[in-house]
C-alpha positions as CSV (number, residue, x, y, z in Angstrom):
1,X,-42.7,-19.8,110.7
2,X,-42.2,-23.1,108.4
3,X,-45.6,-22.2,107.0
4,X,-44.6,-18.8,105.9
5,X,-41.2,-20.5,104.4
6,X,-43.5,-22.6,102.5
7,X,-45.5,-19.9,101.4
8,X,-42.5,-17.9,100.5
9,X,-41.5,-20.7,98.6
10,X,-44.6,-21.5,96.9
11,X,-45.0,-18.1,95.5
12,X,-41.3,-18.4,94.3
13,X,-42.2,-21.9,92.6
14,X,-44.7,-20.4,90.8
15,X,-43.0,-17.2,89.7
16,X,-40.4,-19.1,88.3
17,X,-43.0,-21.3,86.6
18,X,-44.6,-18.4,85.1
19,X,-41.2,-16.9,84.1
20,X,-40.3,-20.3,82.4
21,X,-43.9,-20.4,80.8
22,X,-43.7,-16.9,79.7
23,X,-40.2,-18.3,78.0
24,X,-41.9,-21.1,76.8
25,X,-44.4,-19.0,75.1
26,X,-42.0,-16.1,73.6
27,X,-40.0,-18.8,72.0
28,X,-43.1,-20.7,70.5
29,X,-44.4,-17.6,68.9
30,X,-40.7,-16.8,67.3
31,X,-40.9,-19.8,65.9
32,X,-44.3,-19.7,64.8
33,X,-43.6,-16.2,62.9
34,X,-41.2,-17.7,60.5
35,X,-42.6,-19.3,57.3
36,X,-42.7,-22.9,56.8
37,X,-40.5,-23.5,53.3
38,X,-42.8,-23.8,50.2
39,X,-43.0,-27.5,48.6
40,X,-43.8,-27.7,45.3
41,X,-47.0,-29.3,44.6
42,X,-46.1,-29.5,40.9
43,X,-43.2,-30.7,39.1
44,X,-41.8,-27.4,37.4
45,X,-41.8,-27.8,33.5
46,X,-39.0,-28.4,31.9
47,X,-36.8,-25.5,30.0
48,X,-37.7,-25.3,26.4
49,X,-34.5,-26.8,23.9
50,X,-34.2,-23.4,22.3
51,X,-33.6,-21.9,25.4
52,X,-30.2,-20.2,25.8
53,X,-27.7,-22.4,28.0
54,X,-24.5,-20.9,29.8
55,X,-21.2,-22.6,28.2
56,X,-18.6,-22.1,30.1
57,X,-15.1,-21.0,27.4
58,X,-13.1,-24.0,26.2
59,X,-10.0,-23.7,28.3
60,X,-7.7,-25.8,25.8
61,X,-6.7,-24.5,22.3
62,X,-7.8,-26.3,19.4
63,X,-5.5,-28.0,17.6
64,X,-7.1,-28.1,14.4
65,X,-8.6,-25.1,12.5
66,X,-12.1,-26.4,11.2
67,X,-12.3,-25.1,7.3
68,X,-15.3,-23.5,5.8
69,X,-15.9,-22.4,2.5
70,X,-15.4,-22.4,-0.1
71,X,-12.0,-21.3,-0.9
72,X,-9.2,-21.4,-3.6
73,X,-5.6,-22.1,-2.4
74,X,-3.0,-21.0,-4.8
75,X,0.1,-22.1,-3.7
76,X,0.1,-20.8,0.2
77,X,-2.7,-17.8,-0.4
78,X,-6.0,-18.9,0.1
79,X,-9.0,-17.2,-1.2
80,X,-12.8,-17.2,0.2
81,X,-14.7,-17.5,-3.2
82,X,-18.2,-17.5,-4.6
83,X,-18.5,-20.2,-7.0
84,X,-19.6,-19.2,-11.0
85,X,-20.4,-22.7,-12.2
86,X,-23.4,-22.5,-14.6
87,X,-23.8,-20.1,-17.7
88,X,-26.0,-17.8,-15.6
89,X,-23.6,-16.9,-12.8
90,X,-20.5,-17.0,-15.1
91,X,-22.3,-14.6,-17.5
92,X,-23.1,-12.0,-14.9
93,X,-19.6,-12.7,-13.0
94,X,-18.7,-9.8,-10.6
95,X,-20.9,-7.5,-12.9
96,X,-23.0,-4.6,-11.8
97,X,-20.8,-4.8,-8.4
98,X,-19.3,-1.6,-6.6
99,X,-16.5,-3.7,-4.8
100,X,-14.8,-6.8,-3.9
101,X,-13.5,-7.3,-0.1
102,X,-10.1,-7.7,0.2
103,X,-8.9,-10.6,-0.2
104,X,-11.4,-12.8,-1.8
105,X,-13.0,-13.8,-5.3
106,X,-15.3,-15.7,-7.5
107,X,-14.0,-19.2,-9.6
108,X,-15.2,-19.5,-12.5
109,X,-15.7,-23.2,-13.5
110,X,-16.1,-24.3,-16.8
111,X,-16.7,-27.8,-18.2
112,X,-13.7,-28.0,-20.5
113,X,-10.3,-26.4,-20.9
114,X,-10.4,-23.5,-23.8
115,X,-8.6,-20.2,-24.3
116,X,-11.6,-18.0,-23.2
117,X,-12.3,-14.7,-23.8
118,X,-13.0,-12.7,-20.8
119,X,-14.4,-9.1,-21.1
120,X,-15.5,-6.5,-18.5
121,X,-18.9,-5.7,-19.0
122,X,-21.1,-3.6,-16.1
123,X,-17.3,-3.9,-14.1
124,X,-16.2,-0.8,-11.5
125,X,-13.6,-1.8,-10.7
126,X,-10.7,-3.4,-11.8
127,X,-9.3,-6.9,-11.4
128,X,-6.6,-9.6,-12.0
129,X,-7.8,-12.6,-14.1
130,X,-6.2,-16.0,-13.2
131,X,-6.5,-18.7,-15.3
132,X,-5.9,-22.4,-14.0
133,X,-5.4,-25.3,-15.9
134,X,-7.4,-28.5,-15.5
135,X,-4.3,-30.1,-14.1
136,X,-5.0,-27.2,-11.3
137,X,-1.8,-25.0,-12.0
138,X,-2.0,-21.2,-12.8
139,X,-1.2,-20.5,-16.1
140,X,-1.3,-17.1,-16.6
141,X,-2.2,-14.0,-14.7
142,X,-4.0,-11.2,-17.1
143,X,-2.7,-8.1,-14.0
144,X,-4.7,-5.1,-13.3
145,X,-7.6,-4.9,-15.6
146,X,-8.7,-1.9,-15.9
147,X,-12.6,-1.7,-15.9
148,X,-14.7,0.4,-18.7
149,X,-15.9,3.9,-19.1
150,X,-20.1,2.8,-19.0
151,X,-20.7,4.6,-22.5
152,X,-18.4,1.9,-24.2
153,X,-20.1,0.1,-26.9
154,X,-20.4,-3.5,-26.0
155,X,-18.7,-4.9,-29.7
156,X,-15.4,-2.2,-28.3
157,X,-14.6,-3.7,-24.8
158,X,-11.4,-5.0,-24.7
159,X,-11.3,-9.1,-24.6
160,X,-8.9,-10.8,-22.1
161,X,-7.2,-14.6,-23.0
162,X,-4.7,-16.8,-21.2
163,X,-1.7,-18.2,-22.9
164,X,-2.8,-21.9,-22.4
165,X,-5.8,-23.3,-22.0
166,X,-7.9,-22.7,-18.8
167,X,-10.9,-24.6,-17.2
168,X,-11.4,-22.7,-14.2
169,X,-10.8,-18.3,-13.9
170,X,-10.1,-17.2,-10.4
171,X,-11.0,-13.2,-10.7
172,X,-9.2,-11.2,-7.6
173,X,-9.2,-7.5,-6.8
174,X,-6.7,-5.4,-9.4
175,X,-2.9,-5.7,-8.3
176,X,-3.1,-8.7,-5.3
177,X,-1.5,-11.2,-7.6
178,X,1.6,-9.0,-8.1
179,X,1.3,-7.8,-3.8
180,X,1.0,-11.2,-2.8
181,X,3.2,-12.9,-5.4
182,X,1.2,-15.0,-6.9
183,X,2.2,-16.2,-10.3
184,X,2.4,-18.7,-13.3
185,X,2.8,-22.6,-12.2
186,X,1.4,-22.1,-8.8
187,X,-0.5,-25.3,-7.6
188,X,-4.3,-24.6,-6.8
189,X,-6.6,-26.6,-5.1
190,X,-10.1,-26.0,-3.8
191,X,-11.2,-26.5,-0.2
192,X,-14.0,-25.8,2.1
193,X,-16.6,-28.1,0.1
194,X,-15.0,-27.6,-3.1
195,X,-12.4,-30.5,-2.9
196,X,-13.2,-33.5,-5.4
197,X,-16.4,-31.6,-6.9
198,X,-14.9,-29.6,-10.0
199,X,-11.2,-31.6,-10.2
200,X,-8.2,-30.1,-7.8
Protein backbone atom coordinates (compact mmCIF):
# COMPACT_ATOMS: atom_id res chain seq x y z
CA UNK A 1 0.00 0.00 0.00
CA UNK A 2 2.76 2.84 0.94
CA UNK A 3 4.30 1.85 -2.37
CA UNK A 4 1.33 2.52 -4.38
CA UNK A 5 0.88 6.06 -2.35
CA UNK A 6 4.23 6.67 -3.53
CA UNK A 7 3.58 5.78 -6.83
CA UNK A 8 0.42 7.67 -6.87
CA UNK A 9 2.43 10.46 -5.78
CA UNK A 10 5.25 10.24 -8.08
CA UNK A 11 3.03 10.33 -11.03
CA UNK A 12 1.32 13.43 -9.42
CA UNK A 13 4.86 15.07 -8.94
CA UNK A 14 5.58 14.70 -12.26
CA UNK A 15 2.33 15.82 -13.79
CA UNK A 16 2.48 18.84 -12.01
CA UNK A 17 6.12 19.23 -13.30
CA UNK A 18 5.05 18.85 -16.73
CA UNK A 19 2.11 21.18 -16.29
CA UNK A 20 4.60 23.83 -14.75
CA UNK A 21 7.02 23.08 -17.65
CA UNK A 22 4.44 23.20 -20.22
CA UNK A 23 3.79 26.94 -18.38
CA UNK A 24 7.28 27.58 -18.44
CA UNK A 25 7.39 27.01 -22.05
CA UNK A 26 4.02 28.88 -23.22
CA UNK A 27 5.23 31.85 -21.49
CA UNK A 28 8.84 31.73 -22.99
CA UNK A 29 7.59 31.53 -26.51
CA UNK A 30 5.01 34.69 -25.80
CA UNK A 31 7.81 36.43 -24.96
CA UNK A 32 9.96 35.35 -27.62
CA UNK A 33 7.21 36.44 -30.34
CA UNK A 34 7.34 40.06 -29.49
CA UNK A 35 10.05 42.11 -31.19
CA UNK A 36 13.06 43.27 -29.51
CA UNK A 37 12.89 47.38 -29.94
CA UNK A 38 15.10 48.60 -32.86
CA UNK A 39 18.42 50.64 -31.78
CA UNK A 40 19.74 52.87 -34.06
CA UNK A 41 23.01 51.97 -35.24
CA UNK A 42 23.33 55.46 -36.84
CA UNK A 43 22.86 58.78 -35.52
CA UNK A 44 19.84 60.19 -37.67
CA UNK A 45 20.94 63.33 -39.65
CA UNK A 46 20.08 66.34 -38.65
CA UNK A 47 16.91 68.41 -40.19
CA UNK A 48 17.92 70.68 -42.93
CA UNK A 49 17.72 74.83 -41.71
CA UNK A 50 15.16 75.46 -44.36
CA UNK A 51 13.07 73.06 -43.09
CA UNK A 52 9.60 74.28 -41.93
CA UNK A 53 9.44 74.37 -37.96
CA UNK A 54 6.04 74.47 -35.90
CA UNK A 55 5.68 78.03 -33.98
CA UNK A 56 3.35 77.86 -31.74
CA UNK A 57 0.93 81.74 -31.94
CA UNK A 58 2.34 84.52 -29.70
CA UNK A 59 -0.10 84.51 -26.92
CA UNK A 60 0.64 88.31 -25.91
CA UNK A 61 -0.27 91.37 -28.08
CA UNK A 62 2.36 93.44 -29.29
CA UNK A 63 2.71 96.54 -28.11
CA UNK A 64 4.39 98.24 -30.81
CA UNK A 65 3.21 98.10 -34.50
CA UNK A 66 6.66 97.48 -36.53
CA UNK A 67 6.48 100.16 -39.69
CA UNK A 68 7.31 99.23 -43.12
CA UNK A 69 7.44 101.28 -46.04
CA UNK A 70 7.74 103.61 -47.29
CA UNK A 71 5.00 105.92 -46.43
CA UNK A 72 3.91 109.70 -46.33
CA UNK A 73 2.08 110.89 -43.24
CA UNK A 74 0.17 114.02 -43.74
CA UNK A 75 -1.00 115.20 -40.72
CA UNK A 76 -2.82 111.78 -39.15
CA UNK A 77 -3.40 110.03 -42.86
CA UNK A 78 -0.68 107.95 -43.89
CA UNK A 79 0.10 106.91 -47.31
CA UNK A 80 2.01 103.62 -48.69
CA UNK A 81 4.02 105.32 -51.55
CA UNK A 82 6.42 104.40 -54.36
CA UNK A 83 9.14 106.78 -54.36
CA UNK A 84 9.86 109.09 -57.90
CA UNK A 85 13.24 110.43 -56.98
CA UNK A 86 15.32 110.50 -60.20
CA UNK A 87 14.33 112.13 -63.65
CA UNK A 88 13.41 108.72 -64.95
CA UNK A 89 10.72 107.69 -62.56
CA UNK A 90 9.47 111.31 -62.06
CA UNK A 91 9.13 111.59 -65.86
CA UNK A 92 7.02 108.51 -66.33
CA UNK A 93 5.12 109.15 -62.74
CA UNK A 94 1.91 107.08 -62.60
CA UNK A 95 1.81 107.12 -66.53
CA UNK A 96 0.59 104.35 -68.75
CA UNK A 97 -1.21 102.93 -65.40
CA UNK A 98 -4.96 101.64 -65.35
CA UNK A 99 -5.35 102.36 -61.52
CA UNK A 100 -4.15 103.31 -58.22
CA UNK A 101 -5.25 101.22 -54.93
CA UNK A 102 -7.02 102.97 -52.58
CA UNK A 103 -5.36 104.66 -50.48
CA UNK A 104 -1.88 104.99 -51.56
CA UNK A 105 0.54 107.03 -53.94
CA UNK A 106 3.85 107.90 -55.43
CA UNK A 107 6.18 111.17 -53.84
CA UNK A 108 7.77 112.82 -56.08
CA UNK A 109 11.14 114.19 -54.75
CA UNK A 110 12.89 116.89 -56.26
CA UNK A 111 16.23 118.42 -55.41
CA UNK A 112 15.10 121.94 -54.89
CA UNK A 113 11.86 123.85 -54.07
CA UNK A 114 10.23 125.45 -57.52
CA UNK A 115 6.69 126.12 -58.71
CA UNK A 116 6.58 122.95 -61.10
CA UNK A 117 4.49 122.29 -63.75
CA UNK A 118 2.72 119.03 -63.60
CA UNK A 119 0.84 117.66 -66.61
CA UNK A 120 -1.02 114.36 -67.22
CA UNK A 121 0.47 112.66 -69.95
CA UNK A 122 -0.51 108.63 -70.75
CA UNK A 123 -2.85 109.25 -67.27
CA UNK A 124 -6.49 107.13 -66.89
CA UNK A 125 -7.42 108.22 -64.39
CA UNK A 126 -7.67 111.07 -62.40
CA UNK A 127 -5.85 112.36 -59.37
CA UNK A 128 -5.17 115.01 -56.58
CA UNK A 129 -1.73 116.74 -56.73
CA UNK A 130 -0.21 117.66 -53.32
CA UNK A 131 2.44 119.84 -53.20
CA UNK A 132 4.80 120.00 -49.92
CA UNK A 133 7.11 122.44 -49.07
CA UNK A 134 10.74 121.76 -48.10
CA UNK A 135 9.84 122.80 -44.58
CA UNK A 136 7.42 119.42 -45.09
CA UNK A 137 3.95 121.32 -44.87
CA UNK A 138 1.29 120.94 -47.75
CA UNK A 139 0.92 123.90 -49.57
CA UNK A 140 -1.64 123.40 -51.89
CA UNK A 141 -3.86 120.70 -53.16
CA UNK A 142 -4.52 120.94 -57.18
CA UNK A 143 -8.25 118.47 -56.45
CA UNK A 144 -9.60 116.12 -58.91
CA UNK A 145 -7.51 116.21 -62.02
CA UNK A 146 -9.16 115.08 -64.53
CA UNK A 147 -7.04 112.86 -66.82
CA UNK A 148 -6.87 113.37 -70.94
CA UNK A 149 -8.83 112.25 -73.87
CA UNK A 150 -5.50 109.98 -75.59
CA UNK A 151 -5.84 112.03 -78.96
CA UNK A 152 -4.75 115.24 -77.11
CA UNK A 153 -1.80 116.87 -78.60
CA UNK A 154 1.01 116.88 -76.13
CA UNK A 155 1.78 121.02 -76.51
CA UNK A 156 -2.52 121.11 -75.38
CA UNK A 157 -2.49 119.24 -72.02
CA UNK A 158 -3.39 121.24 -69.40
CA UNK A 159 -0.31 122.22 -66.89
CA UNK A 160 -0.86 121.93 -63.07
CA UNK A 161 1.27 124.53 -60.46
CA UNK A 162 1.07 125.06 -56.70
CA UNK A 163 0.78 128.37 -55.14
CA UNK A 164 4.19 128.24 -53.35
CA UNK A 165 7.00 126.59 -54.04
CA UNK A 166 7.13 122.72 -53.71
CA UNK A 167 10.11 120.19 -53.37
CA UNK A 168 8.30 117.09 -53.00
CA UNK A 169 4.47 116.12 -55.02
CA UNK A 170 2.47 113.58 -53.26
CA UNK A 171 0.00 112.31 -56.21
CA UNK A 172 -3.21 110.45 -54.60
CA UNK A 173 -6.33 108.94 -56.21
CA UNK A 174 -8.95 111.90 -57.55
CA UNK A 175 -11.19 113.26 -54.62
CA UNK A 176 -9.26 111.48 -51.21
CA UNK A 177 -7.84 114.86 -50.22
CA UNK A 178 -11.34 116.42 -50.02
CA UNK A 179 -12.85 112.62 -48.40
CA UNK A 180 -10.26 112.44 -46.07
CA UNK A 181 -9.77 116.18 -45.28
CA UNK A 182 -6.55 116.69 -46.08
CA UNK A 183 -5.59 120.20 -46.69
CA UNK A 184 -3.17 123.25 -46.92
CA UNK A 185 -0.66 123.51 -43.79
CA UNK A 186 -0.82 119.94 -42.85
CA UNK A 187 2.51 118.65 -41.41
CA UNK A 188 4.06 115.68 -43.54
CA UNK A 189 6.69 113.51 -42.68
CA UNK A 190 8.03 110.35 -44.33
CA UNK A 191 8.38 107.05 -42.52
CA UNK A 192 9.12 103.47 -43.26
CA UNK A 193 12.78 104.11 -44.49
CA UNK A 194 12.09 107.37 -45.78
CA UNK A 195 12.75 109.40 -42.48
CA UNK A 196 16.05 111.60 -42.67
CA UNK A 197 16.81 110.58 -46.48
CA UNK A 198 14.94 113.39 -48.54
CA UNK A 199 14.38 116.10 -45.41
CA UNK A 200 10.97 115.55 -43.17
Amino acid sequence: MPCQTLEHDRHLILAVAAGLLAVTIACGTAVTTVPPTAVPTETPPATPTGAPETVSAPTATPTEIVVVGPFVRVDELVFPVEVAADSETRIRGLSGRASLDSGTGMLFVFENAEKFRFWMRKMEFSLDIVWISSGCEVVDVSVDVPFPDPETPLNDLPRYSPESPSKYVLEINGGEAQALGLGVGDPVKFLGGLEGEYGC
